[in-house]
C-alpha positions as CSV (number, residue, x, y, z in Angstrom):
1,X,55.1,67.6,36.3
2,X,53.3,64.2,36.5
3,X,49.5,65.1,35.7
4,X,47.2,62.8,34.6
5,X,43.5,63.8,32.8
6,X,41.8,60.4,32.2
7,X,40.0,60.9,28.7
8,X,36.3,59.1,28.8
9,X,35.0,58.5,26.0
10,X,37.5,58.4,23.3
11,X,37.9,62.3,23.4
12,X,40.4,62.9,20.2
13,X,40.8,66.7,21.1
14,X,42.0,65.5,25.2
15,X,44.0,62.8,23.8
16,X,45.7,65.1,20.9
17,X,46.1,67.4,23.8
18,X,48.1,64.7,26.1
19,X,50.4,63.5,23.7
20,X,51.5,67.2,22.9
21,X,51.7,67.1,26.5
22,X,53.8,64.1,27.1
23,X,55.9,64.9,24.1
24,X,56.7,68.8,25.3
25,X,60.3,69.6,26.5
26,X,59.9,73.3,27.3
27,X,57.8,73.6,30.1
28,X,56.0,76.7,29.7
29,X,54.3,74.8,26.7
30,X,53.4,72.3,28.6
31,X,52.1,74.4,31.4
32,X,49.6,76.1,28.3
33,X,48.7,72.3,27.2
34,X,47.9,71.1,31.2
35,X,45.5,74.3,31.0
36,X,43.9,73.4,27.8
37,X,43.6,70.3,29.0
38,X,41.6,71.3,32.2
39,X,39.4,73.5,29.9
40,X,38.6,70.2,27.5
41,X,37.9,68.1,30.3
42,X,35.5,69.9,32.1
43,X,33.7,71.3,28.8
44,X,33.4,67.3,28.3
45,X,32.1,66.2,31.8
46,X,29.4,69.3,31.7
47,X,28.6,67.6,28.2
48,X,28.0,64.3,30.3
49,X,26.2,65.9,33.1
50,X,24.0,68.1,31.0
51,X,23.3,64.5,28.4
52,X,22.5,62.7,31.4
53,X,20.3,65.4,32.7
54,X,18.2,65.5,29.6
55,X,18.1,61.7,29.5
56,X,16.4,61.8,32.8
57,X,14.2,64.4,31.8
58,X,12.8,62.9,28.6
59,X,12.8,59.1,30.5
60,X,10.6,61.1,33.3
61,X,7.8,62.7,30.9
62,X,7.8,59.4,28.7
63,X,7.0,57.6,32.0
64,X,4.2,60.8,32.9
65,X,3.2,59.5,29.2
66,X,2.6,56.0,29.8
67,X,0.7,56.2,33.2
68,X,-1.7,58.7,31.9
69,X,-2.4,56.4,28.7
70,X,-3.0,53.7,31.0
71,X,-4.9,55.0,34.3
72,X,-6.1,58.3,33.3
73,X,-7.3,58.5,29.5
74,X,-11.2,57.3,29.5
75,X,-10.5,56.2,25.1
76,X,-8.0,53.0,25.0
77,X,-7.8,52.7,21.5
78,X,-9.4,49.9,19.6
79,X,-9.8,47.4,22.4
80,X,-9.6,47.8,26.0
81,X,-6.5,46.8,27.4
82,X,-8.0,46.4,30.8
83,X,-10.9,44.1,29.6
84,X,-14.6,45.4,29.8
85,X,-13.7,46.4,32.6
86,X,-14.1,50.6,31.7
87,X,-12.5,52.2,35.0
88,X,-10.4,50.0,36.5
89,X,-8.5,52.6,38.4
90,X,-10.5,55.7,39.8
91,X,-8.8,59.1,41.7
92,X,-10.7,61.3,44.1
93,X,-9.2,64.6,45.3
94,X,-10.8,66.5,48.5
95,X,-9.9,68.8,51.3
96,X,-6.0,68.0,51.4
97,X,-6.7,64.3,50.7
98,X,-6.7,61.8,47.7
99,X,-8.3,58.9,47.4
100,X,-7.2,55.7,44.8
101,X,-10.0,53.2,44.6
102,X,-9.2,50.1,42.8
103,X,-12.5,47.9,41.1
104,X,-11.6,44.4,40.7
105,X,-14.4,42.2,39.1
106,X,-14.2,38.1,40.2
């Protein structure tokens, strides 16, 4: 048997598991490790999928976050970041349509 899990991320339980692995001579054993060894990898790349997942998630609504601070909240805080400027950005919704207007002051 020449398998070959590659371990990302410095997995001690996958790389425990290979070395019993490589260091087997009864093959039934080693048939029981390969499995185990499956089972730990994909348990570790769902960990990855679902961490990535959730980074995405939380980067999305922190971005949501930011663009309604800045276009849609009427209070900036102490000091307008947009100047005296008060609406700089404005949204209309209609009948199936949605207008951005833009006011630039020269």
């Amino acid at each position: 048997m020449s398998h070959k899990i590659i371990s990302s991320g410095g997995n001690e339980r996958l790389e425990n598991l290979e070395m019993q692995y490589v260091s087997t001579m009864n093959w039934e054993r080693a048939e029981q490790i390969w499995q185990e060894m499956v089972r730990v990898k994909s348990d570790i790349d769902k960990d990855y999928k679902r961490r990535n997942l959730f980074l995405g998630i939380t980067a999305g609504i922190w971005v949501a976050n930011i663009i309604d601070v800045l276009f849609f909240t009427s209070d900036k805080g102490a000091g307008d970041i947009f100047g005296y400027n008060k609406s700089l950005f404005e949204i209309k919704s209609g009948n199936k349509e949605i207008m951005l207007t833009v006011k630039l002051n020269f």
